[in-house]
C-alpha positions as a Markdown table, in Angstrom:
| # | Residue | x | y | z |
|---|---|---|---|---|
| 1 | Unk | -2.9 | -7.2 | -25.7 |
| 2 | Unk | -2.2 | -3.3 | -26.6 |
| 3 | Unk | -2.2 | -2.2 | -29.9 |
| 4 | Unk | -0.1 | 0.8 | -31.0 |
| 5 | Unk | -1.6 | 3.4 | -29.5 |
| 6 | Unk | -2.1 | 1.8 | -25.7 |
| 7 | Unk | -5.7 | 0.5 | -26.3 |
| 8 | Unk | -7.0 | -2.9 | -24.6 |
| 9 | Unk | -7.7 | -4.9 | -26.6 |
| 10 | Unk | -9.7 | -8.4 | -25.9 |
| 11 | Unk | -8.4 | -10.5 | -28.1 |
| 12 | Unk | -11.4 | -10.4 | -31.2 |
| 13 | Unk | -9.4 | -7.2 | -32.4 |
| 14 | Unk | -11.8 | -4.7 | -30.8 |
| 15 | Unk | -11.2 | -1.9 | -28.0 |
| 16 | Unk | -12.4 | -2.5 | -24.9 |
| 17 | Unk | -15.9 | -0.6 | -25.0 |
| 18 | Unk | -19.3 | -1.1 | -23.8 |
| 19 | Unk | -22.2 | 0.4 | -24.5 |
| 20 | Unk | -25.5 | 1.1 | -22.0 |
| 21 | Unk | -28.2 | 3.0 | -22.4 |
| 22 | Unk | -28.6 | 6.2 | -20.7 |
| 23 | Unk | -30.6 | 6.9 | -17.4 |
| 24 | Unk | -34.3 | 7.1 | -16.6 |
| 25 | Unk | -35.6 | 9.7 | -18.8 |
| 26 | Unk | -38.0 | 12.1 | -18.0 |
| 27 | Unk | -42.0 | 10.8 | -19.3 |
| 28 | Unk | -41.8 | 14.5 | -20.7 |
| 29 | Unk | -38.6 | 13.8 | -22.8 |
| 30 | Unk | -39.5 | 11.6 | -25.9 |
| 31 | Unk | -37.6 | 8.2 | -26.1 |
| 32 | Unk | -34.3 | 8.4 | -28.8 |
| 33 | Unk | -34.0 | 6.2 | -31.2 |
| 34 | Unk | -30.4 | 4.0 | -31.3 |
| 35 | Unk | -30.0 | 5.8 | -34.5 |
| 36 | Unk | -29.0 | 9.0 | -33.2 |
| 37 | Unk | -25.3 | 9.7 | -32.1 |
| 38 | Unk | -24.1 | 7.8 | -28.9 |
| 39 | Unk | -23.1 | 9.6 | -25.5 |
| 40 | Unk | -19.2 | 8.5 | -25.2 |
| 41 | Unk | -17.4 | 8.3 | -21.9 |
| 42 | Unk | -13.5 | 7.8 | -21.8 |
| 43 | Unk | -11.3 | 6.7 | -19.3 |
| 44 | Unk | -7.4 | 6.4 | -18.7 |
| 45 | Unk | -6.9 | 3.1 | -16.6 |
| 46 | Unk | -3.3 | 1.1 | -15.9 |
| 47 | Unk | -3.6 | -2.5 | -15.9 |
| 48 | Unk | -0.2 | -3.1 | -15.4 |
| 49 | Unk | 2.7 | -0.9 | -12.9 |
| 50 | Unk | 2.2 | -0.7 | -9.6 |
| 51 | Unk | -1.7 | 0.6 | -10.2 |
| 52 | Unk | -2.2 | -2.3 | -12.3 |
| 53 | Unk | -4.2 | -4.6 | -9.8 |
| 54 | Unk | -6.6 | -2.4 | -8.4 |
| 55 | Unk | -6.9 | -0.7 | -11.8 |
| 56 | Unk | -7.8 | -3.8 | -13.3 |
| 57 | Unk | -10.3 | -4.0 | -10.5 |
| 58 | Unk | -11.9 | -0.7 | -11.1 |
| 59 | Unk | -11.9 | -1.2 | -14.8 |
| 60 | Unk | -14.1 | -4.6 | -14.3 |
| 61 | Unk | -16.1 | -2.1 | -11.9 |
| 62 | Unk | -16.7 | 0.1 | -13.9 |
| 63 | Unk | -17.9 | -2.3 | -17.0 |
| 64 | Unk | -20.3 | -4.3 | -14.8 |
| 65 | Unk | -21.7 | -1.3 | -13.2 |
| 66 | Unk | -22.7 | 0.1 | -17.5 |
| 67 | Unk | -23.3 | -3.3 | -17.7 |
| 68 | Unk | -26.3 | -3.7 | -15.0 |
| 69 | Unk | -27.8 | 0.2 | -15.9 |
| 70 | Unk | -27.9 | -1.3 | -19.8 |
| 71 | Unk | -30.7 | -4.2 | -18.8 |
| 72 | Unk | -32.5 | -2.0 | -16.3 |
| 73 | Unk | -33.1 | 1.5 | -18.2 |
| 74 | Unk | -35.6 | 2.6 | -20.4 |
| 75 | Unk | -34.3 | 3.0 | -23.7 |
| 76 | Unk | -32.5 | 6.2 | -24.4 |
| 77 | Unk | -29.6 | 7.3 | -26.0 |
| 78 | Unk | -26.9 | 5.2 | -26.4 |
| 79 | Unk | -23.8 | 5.9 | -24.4 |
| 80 | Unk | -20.5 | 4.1 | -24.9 |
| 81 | Unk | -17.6 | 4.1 | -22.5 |
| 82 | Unk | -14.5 | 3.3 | -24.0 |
| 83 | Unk | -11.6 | 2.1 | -21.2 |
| 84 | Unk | -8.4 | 2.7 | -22.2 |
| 85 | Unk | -4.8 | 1.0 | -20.9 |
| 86 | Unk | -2.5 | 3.9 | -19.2 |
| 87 | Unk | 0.6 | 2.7 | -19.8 |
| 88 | Unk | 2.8 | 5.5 | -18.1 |
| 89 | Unk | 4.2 | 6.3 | -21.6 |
| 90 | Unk | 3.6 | 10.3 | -22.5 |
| 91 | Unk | 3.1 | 9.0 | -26.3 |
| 92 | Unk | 0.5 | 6.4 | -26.0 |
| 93 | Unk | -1.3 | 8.5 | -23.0 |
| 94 | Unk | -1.3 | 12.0 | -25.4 |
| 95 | Unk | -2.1 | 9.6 | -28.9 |
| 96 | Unk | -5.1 | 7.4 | -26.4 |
| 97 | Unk | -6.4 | 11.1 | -25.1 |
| 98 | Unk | -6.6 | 12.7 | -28.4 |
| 99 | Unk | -8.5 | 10.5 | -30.1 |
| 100 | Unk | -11.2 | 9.9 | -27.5 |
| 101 | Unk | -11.9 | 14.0 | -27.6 |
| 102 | Unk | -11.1 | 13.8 | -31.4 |
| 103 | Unk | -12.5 | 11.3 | -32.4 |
| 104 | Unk | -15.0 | 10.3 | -29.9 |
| 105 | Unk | -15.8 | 13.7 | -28.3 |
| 106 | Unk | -16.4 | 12.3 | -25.0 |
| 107 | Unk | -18.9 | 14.4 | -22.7 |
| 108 | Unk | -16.3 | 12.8 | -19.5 |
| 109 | Unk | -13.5 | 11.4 | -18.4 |
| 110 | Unk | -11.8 | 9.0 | -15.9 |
| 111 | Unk | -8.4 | 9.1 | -15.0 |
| 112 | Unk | -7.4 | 6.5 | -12.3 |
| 113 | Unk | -3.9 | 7.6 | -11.6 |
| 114 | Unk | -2.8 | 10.9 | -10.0 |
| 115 | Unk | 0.5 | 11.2 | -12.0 |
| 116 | Unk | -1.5 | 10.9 | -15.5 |
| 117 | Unk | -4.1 | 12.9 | -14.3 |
| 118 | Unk | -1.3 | 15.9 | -13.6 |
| 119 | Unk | 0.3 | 15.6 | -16.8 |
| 120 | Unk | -3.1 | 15.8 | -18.5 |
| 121 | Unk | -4.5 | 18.9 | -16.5 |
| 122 | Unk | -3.6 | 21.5 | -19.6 |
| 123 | Unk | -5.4 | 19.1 | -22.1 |
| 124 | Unk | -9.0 | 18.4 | -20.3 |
| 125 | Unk | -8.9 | 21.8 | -19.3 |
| 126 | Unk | -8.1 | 23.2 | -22.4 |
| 127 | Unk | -10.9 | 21.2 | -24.1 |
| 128 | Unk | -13.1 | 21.4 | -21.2 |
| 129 | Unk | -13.9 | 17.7 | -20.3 |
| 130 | Unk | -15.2 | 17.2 | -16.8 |
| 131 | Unk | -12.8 | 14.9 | -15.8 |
| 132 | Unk | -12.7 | 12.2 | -12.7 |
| 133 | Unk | -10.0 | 11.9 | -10.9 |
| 134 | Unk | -9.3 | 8.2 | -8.6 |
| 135 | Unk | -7.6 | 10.3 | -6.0 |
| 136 | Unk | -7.9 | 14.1 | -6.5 |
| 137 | Unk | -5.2 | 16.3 | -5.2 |
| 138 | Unk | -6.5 | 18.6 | -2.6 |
| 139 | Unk | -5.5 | 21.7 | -5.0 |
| 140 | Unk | -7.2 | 20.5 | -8.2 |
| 141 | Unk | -10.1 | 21.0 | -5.8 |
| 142 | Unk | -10.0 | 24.6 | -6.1 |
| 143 | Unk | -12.8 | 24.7 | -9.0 |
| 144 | Unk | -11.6 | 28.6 | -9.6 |
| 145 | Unk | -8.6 | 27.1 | -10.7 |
| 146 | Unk | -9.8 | 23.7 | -11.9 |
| 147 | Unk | -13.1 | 23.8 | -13.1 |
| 148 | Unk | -13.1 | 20.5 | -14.7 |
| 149 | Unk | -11.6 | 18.2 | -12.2 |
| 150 | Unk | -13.5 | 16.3 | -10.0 |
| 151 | Unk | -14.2 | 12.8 | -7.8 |
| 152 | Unk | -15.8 | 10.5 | -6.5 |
| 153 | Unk | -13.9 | 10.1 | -3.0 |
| 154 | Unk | -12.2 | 12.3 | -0.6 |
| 155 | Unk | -8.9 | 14.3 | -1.1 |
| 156 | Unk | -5.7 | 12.6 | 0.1 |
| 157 | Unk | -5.3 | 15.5 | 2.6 |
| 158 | Unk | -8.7 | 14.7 | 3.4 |
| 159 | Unk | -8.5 | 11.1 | 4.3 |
| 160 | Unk | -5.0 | 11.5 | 5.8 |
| 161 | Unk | -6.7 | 14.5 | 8.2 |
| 162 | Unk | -9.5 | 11.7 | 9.5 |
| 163 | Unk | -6.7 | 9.2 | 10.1 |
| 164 | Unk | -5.1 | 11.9 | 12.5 |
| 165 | Unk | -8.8 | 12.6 | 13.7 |
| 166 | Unk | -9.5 | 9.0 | 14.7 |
| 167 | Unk | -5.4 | 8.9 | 16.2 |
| 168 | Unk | -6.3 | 12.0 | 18.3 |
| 169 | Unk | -9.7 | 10.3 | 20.0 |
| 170 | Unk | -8.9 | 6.6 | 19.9 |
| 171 | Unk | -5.1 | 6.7 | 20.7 |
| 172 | Unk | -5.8 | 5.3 | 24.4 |
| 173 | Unk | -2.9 | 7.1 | 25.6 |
| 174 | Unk | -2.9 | 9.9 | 28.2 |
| 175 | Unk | 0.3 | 10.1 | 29.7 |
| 176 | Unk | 1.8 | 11.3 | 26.3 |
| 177 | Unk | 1.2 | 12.9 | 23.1 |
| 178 | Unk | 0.7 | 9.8 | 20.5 |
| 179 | Unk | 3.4 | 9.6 | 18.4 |
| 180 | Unk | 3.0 | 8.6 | 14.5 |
| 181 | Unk | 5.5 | 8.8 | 11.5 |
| 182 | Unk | 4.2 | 8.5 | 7.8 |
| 183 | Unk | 5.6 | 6.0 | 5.1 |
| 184 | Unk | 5.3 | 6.5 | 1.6 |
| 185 | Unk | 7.0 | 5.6 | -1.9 |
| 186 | Unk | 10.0 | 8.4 | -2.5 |
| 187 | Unk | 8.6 | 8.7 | -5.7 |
| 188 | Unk | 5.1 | 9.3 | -4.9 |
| 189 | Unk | 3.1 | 12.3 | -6.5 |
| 190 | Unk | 0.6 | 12.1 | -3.7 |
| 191 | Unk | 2.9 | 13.3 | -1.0 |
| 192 | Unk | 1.8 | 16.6 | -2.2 |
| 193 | Unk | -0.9 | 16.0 | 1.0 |
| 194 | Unk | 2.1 | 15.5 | 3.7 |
| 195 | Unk | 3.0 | 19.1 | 5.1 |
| 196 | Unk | -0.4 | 19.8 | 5.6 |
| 197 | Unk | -1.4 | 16.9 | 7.2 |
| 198 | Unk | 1.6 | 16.5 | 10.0 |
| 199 | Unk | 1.0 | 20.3 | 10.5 |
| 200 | Unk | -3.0 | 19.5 | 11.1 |
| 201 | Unk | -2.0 | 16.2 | 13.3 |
| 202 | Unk | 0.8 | 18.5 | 15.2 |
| 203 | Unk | -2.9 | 20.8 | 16.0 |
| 204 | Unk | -4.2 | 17.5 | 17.8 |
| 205 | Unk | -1.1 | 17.2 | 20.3 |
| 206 | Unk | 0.2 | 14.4 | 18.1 |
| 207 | Unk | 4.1 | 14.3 | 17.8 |
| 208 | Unk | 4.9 | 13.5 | 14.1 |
| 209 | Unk | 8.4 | 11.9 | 13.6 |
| 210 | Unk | 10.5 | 11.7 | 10.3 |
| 211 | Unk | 9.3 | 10.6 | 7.1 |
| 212 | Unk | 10.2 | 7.2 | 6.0 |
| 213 | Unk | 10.4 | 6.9 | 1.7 |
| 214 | Unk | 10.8 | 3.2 | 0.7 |
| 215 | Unk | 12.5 | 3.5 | -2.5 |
| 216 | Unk | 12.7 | 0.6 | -5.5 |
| 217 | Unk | 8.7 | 0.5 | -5.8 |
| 218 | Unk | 9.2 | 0.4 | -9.6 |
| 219 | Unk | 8.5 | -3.3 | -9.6 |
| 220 | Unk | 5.6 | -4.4 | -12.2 |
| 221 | Unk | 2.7 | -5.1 | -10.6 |
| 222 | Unk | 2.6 | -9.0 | -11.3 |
| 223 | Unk | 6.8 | -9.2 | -10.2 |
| 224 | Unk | 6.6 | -7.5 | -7.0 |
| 225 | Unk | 5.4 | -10.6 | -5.1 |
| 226 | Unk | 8.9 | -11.3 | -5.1 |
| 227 | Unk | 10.5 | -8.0 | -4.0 |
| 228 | Unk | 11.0 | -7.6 | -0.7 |
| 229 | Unk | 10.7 | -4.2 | 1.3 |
| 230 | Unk | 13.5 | -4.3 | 3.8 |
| 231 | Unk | 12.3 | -2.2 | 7.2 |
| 232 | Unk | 14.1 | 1.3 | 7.6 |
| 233 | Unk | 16.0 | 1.3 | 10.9 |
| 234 | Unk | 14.2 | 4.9 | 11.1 |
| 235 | Unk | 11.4 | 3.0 | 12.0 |
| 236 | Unk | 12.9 | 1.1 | 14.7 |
| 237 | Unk | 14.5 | 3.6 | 16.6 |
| 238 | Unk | 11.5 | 5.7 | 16.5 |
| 239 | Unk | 9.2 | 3.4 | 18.1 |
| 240 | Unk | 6.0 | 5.3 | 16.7 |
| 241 | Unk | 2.8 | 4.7 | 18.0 |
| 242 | Unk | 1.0 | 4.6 | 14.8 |
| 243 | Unk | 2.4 | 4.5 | 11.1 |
| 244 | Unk | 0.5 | 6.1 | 8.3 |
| 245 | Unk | 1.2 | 3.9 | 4.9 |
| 246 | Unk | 0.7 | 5.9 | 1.4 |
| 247 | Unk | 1.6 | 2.8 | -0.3 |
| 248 | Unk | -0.4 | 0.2 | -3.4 |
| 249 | Unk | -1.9 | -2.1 | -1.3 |
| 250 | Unk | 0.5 | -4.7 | -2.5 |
| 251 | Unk | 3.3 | -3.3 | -1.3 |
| 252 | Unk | 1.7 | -2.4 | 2.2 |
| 253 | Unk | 0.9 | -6.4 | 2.3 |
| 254 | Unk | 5.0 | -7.1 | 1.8 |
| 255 | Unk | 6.1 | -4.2 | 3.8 |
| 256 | Unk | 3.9 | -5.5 | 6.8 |
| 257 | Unk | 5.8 | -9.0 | 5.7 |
| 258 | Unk | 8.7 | -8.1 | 6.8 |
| 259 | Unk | 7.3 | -5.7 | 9.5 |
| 260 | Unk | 6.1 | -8.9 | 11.5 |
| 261 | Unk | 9.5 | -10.3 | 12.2 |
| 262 | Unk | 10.5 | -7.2 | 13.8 |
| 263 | Unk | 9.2 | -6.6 | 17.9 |
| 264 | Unk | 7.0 | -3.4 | 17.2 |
| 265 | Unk | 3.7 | -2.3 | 19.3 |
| 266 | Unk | 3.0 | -0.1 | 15.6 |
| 267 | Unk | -0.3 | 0.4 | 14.7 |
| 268 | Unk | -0.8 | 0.6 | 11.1 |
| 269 | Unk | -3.4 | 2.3 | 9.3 |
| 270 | Unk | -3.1 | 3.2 | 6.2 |
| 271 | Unk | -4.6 | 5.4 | 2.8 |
| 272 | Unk | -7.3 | 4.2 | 0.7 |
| 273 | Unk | -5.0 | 3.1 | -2.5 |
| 274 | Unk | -2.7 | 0.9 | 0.6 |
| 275 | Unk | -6.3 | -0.7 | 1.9 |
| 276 | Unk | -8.2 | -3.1 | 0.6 |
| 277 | Unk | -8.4 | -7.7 | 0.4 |
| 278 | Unk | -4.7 | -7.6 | 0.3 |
| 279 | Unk | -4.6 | -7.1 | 3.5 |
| 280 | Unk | -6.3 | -9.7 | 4.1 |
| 281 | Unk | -3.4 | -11.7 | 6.4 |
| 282 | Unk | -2.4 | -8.8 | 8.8 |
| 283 | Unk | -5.5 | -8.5 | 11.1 |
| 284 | Unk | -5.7 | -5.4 | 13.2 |
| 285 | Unk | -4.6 | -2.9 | 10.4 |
| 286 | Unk | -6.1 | 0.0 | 9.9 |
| 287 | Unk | -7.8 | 1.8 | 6.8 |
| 288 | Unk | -9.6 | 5.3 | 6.3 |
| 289 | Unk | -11.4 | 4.0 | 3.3 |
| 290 | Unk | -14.4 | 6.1 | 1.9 |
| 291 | Unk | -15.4 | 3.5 | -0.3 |
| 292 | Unk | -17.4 | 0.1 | 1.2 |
| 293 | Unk | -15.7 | -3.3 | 0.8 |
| 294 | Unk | -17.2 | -6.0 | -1.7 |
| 295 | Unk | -20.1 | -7.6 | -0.1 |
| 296 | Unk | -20.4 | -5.4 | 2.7 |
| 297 | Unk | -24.0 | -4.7 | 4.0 |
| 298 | Unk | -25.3 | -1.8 | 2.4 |
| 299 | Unk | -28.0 | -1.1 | 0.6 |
| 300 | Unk | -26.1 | -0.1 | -2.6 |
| 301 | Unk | -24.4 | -3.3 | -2.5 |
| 302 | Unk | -27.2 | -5.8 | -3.6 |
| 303 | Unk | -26.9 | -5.1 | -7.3 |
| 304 | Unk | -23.0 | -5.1 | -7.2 |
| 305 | Unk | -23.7 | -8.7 | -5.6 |
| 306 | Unk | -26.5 | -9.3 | -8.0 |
| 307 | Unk | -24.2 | -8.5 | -11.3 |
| 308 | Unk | -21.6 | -10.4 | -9.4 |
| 309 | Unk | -23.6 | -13.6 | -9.3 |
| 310 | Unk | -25.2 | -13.4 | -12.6 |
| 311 | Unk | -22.2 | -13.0 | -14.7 |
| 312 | Unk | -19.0 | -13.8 | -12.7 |
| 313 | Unk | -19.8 | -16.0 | -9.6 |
| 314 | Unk | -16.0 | -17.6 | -9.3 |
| 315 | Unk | -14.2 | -14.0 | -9.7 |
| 316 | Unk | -12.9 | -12.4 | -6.3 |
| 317 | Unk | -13.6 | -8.9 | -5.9 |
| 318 | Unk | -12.2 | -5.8 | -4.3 |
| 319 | Unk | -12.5 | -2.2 | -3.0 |
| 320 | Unk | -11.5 | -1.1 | -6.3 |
| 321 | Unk | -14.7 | -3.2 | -7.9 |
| 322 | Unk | -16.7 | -1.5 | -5.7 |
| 323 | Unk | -14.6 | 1.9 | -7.1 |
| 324 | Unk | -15.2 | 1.6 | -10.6 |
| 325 | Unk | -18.9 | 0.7 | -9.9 |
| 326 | Unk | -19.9 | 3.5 | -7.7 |
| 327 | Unk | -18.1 | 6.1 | -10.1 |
| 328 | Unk | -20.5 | 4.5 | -12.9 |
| 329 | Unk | -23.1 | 5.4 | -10.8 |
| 330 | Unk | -22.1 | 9.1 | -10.9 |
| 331 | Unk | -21.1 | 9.8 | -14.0 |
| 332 | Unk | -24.4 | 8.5 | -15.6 |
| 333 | Unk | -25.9 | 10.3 | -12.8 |
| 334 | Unk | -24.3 | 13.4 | -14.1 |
| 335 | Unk | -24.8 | 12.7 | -17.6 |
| 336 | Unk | -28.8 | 11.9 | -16.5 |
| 337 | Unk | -29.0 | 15.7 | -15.3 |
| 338 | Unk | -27.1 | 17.0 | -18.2 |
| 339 | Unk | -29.8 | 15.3 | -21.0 |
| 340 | Unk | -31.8 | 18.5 | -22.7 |
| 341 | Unk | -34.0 | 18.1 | -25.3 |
| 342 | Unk | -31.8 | 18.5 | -27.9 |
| 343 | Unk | -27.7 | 17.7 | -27.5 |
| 344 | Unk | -25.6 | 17.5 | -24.9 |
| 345 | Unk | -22.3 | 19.6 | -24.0 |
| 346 | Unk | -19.7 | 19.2 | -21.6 |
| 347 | Unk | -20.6 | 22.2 | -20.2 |
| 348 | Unk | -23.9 | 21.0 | -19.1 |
| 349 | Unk | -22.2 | 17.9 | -17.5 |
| 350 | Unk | -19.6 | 20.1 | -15.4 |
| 351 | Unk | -22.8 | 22.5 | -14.6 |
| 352 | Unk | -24.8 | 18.9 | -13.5 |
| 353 | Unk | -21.7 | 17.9 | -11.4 |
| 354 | Unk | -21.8 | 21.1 | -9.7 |
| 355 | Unk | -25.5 | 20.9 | -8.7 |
| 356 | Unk | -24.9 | 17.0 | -7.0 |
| 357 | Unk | -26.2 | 18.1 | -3.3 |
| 358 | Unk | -26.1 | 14.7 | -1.4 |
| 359 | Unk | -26.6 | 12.6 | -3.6 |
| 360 | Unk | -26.4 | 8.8 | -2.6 |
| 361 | Unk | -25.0 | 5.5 | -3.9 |
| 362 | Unk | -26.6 | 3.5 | -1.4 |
| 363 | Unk | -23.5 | 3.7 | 1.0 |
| 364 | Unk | -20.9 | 2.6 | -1.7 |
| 365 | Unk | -19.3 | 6.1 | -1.4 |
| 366 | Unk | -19.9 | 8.7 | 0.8 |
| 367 | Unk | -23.2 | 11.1 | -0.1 |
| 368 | Unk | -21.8 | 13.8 | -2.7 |
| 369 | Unk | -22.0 | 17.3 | -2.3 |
| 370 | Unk | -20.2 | 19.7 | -5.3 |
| 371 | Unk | -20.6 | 23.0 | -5.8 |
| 372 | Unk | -19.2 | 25.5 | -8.2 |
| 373 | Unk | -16.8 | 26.8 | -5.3 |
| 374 | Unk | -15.3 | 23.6 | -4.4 |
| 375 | Unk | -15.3 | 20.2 | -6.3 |
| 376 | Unk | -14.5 | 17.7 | -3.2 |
| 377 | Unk | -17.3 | 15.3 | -3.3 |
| 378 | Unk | -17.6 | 14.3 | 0.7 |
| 379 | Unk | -15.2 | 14.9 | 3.4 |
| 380 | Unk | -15.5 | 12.0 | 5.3 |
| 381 | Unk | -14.8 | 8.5 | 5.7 |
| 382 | Unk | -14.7 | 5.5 | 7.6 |
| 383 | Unk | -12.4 | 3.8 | 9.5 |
| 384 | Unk | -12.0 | 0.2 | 8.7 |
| 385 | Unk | -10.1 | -2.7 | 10.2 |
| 386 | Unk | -9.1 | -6.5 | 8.9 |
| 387 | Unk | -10.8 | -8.0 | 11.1 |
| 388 | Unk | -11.1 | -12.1 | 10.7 |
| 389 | Unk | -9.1 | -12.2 | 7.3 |
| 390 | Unk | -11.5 | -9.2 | 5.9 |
| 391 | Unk | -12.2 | -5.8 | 5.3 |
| 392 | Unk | -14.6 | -4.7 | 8.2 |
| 393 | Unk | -16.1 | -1.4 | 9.1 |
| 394 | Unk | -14.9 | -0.2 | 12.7 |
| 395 | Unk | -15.9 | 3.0 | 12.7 |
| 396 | Unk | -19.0 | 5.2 | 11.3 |
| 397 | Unk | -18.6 | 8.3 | 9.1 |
| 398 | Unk | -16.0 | 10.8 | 10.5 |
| 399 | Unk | -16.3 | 14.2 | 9.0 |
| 400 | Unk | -14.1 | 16.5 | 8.6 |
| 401 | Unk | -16.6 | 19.2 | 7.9 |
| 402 | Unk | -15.8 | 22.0 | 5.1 |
């Protein structure tokens, strides 16, 4: 339940908000007292729409990841992160925003969708939050520009750019140039990423054919299991090679529905919002996905399994757990190497951020590298592949280089 001004609510009348203590502290820096003013962290995340699964997802990420830093720090400041439902609607969004730099004064902020994030760039830049962004367009990147944008992934263009990479090498075909087309939601902000990447897979000797929009996506997330995505006959008469899908992964799941009952030697791989346990029917699809699915073996993993088991051993989990943990990580990361002696700023976060020179998550996430020049955290990514009903890794790290 939201109450007037778009905030979660859980039912004892209280906003979603947890509170964890802050990182390891320095033996030189004295231990705060509770008593003192709290660290605040905000984020904007949709649990309903067509983000509304995986945001949902990253949100319980997110919690469980403050969650397990609370019962393993040494005591320190207290730092509270209050999630907040993005509801799409300008008012609740602008009412939800200005009290958490208001009222709050949050040293960061999340913003899980791209759209939001746009609309909000005059505000957190204005008031000079370091802000997270779940799928940073390649321009925010430009920290001249944007100083106060950042990630935790790669950029769109980036991913989409190691798709066409792995294409280009692993294509198996020699007689030709591989042909691919992209499919997307007509409506999509993050098509912002599509010149430049057909241009860049046109480079490889890759022949790029004409964009396919599905339209109608505006479904709510918990309706569009009974929507159905009728194939474009663009598609057919193509014949691509490979399809690149820059859909939720929900709607990749029903797309490839009906894709099945048509004769096509397509492979599919597709973004990292259109890949993740949904896809768990539709073995052999493809996924350049930076960010490690639940369970997988990696070092970073055990506490997210640990937490899991502890607290939540019936849930089901997804990339986008994995998500909300790993950007946890970093922002208390960030908020670590920001702690002076006396106060914080927002400044000294952003200046933090901008310092991170591989630093890792234990494979959760690519190592991140940000400088004051560019404020891409990685530019690579794996390739995964459903493989067995599951998320599994099929290819190492591809990079992109800068």
């Amino acid at each position: 339940m939201k109450n007037s001004f778009g905030f979660w609510d859980l039912g004892s009348g209280i906003w979603l908000r947890i509170s964890f203590l802050s990182l390891l502290l320095s033996l030189t820096v004295p231990i705060v007292c509770f008593s003192q003013t709290p660290i605040r962290v905000g984020a904007l995340i949709p649990y309903s729409g067509r983000l509304g699964d995986s945001g949902r997802e990253c949100a319980k990420g997110m919690l469980d990841g403050a969650r397990w830093l609370n019962q393993r720090e040494v005591a320190g400041r207290k730092l509270e992160m209050t999630i907040i439902d993005d509801t799409s609607q300008p008012s609740e969004i602008m009412a939800a925003y200005r009290k958490l730099n208001e009222a709050d004064r949050i040293l960061s902020l999340y913003i899980y969708s791209t759209e939001t994030a746009l609309a909000m760039i005059p505000h957190f830049h204005y008031d000079r939050i370091p802000t997270f962004i779940g799928s940073l367009p390649s321009q925010l990147a430009d920290a001249s520009k944007y100083p106060y944008a950042f990630s935790v992934t790669p950029t769109p263009l980036d991913l989409s750019r190691i798709a066409m990479n792995f294409i280009s090498s692993k294509s198996g075909i020699r007689i030709r140039k591989p042909k691919i087309i992209f499919i997307g939601s007509s409506d999509h902000l993050s098509r912002h990423f599509l010149d430049e990447a057909k241009e860049y897979a046109r480079s490889l000797g890759i022949d790029v054919g004409p964009d396919v929009w599905i339209s109608d996506l505006s479904q709510p997330g918990d309706k569009v299991a009974g929507h159905r995505f009728p194939v474009p006959a663009t598609i057919s008469a193509y014949n691509p090679d490979f399809a690149y899908l820059s859909l939720t992964s929900k709607e990749t799941s029903l797309f490839l529905q009906e894709v099945k009952k048509i004769d096509l030697k397509t492979k599919w791989i597709c973004s990292k919002r259109a890949f993740d346990e949904n896809l768990a029917p539709f073995d052999g699809v493809f996924g350049v996905q930076p960010i490690s699915p639940f369970g997988e073996d990696v070092p970073g993993m055990a506490p997210v399994k640990e937490a899991h088991q502890r607290w939540h051993p019936y849930d089901s989990h997804t990339l986008s757990y994995v998500e909300g943990w790993a950007t946890a990580q970093v922002i208390s990361e960030a908020l670590r190497r920001s702690l002076p002696e006396q106060g914080f700023s927002r400044e000294r976060v952003k200046l933090a951020l901008e310092g991170f020179k591989d630093f890792k998550t234990g494979g959760l996430i690519p190592p991140l590298t940000i400088t004051s020049r560019d404020h891409r955290p990685s530019v690579e990514s794996r390739i995964l592949i459903i493989k067995d009903g599951k998320p599994s890794r099929y290819t190492s790290f591809i990079s992109l280089g800068r």
